[in-house]
C-alpha positions as MATLAB code, in Angstrom:
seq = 'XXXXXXXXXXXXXXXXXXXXXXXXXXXXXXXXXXXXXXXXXXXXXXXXXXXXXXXXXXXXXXXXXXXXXXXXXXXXXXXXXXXXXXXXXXXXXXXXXXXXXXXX';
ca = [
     -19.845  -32.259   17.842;
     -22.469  -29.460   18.925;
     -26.155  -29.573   19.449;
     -28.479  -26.988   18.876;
     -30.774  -26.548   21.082;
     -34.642  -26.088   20.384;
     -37.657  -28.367   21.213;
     -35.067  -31.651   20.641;
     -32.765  -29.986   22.997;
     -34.651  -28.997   25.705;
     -35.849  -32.958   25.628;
     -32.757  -34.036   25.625;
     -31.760  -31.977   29.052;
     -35.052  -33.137   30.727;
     -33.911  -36.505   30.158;
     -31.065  -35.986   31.333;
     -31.951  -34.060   34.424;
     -34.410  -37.074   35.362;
     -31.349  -39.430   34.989;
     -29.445  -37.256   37.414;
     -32.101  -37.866   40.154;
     -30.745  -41.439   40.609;
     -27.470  -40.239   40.968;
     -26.533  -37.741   43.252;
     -22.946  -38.771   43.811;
     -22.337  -37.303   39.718;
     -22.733  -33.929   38.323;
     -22.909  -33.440   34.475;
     -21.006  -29.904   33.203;
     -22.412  -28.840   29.894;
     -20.576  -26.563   27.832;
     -21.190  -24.606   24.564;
     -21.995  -21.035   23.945;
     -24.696  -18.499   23.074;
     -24.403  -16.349   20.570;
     -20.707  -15.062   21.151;
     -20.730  -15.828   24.696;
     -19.549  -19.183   26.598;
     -22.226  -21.220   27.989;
     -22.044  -23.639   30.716;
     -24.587  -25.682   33.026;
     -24.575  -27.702   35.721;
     -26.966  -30.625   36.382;
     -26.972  -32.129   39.683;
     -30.062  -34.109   41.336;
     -32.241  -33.513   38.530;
     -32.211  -29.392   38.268;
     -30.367  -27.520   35.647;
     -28.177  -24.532   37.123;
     -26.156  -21.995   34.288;
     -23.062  -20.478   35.711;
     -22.780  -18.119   32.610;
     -26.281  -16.451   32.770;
     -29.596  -15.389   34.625;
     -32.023  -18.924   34.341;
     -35.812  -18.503   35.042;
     -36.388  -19.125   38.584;
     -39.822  -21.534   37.470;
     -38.258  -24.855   37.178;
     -40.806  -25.940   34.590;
     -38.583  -23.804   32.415;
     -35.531  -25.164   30.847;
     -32.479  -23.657   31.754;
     -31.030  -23.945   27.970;
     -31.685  -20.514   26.019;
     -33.305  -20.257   22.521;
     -30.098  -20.257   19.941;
     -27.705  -22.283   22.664;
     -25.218  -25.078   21.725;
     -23.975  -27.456   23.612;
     -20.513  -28.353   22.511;
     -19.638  -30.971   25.151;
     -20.400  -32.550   28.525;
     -18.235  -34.217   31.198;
     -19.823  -36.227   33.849;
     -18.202  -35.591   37.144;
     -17.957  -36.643   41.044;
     -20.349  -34.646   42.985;
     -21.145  -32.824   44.993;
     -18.525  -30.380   43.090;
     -15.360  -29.328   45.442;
     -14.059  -26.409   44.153;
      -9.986  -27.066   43.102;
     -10.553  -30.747   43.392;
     -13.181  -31.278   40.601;
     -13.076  -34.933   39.523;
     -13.554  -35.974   35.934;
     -15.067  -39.481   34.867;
     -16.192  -39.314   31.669;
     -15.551  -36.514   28.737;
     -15.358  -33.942   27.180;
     -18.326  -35.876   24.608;
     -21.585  -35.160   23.132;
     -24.833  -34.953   25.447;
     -26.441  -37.252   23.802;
     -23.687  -40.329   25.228;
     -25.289  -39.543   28.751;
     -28.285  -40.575   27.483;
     -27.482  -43.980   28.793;
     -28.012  -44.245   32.679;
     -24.823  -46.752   32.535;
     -22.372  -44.124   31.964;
     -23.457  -42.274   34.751;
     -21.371  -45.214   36.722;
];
């Protein structure tokens, strides 16, 4: 299941940045794609970071891009280690993480 990503989209990763606030011990990986291109974010402590392209520096911006779609998110230990990356929940929809009880 993908989302597209427009006014409802950029809503949906506010939410879920606020959500992240509470819980710096997690880290939510979005993934999807952009045109042709892969697409991935991170979200950790309430800020949006994109590991596959240049994100406006003003963080009133969202970090998703016009024409993105998110394909699937996986909620994860944090702060990342690099090689030891621990998975908790996914790959599912954005949407599921919605619900600050998952982030558990």
């Amino acid at each position: 299941m993908s989302s597209e990503t427009g006014a409802a989209g950029c809503g949906v990763l506010a939410r879920l940045e606020e959500i992240s606030r509470d819980r710096p011990d997690r880290v939510l990986r979005l993934r999807g794609s952009l045109g042709e291109n892969p697409l991935e974010l991170l979200v950790f402590r309430g800020f949006s970071s994109s590991t596959t392209h240049p994100t406006e520096v003003d963080p009133d911006q969202s970090a998703l891009p016009p024409g993105a779609r998110i394909e699937a998110a996986e909620l994860l230990v944090g702060p990342l280690r690099p090689g030891a990356e621990q998975v908790l929940l996914g790959p599912v929809p954005m949407e599921l993480l919605l619900d600050p009880a998952r982030w558990c």
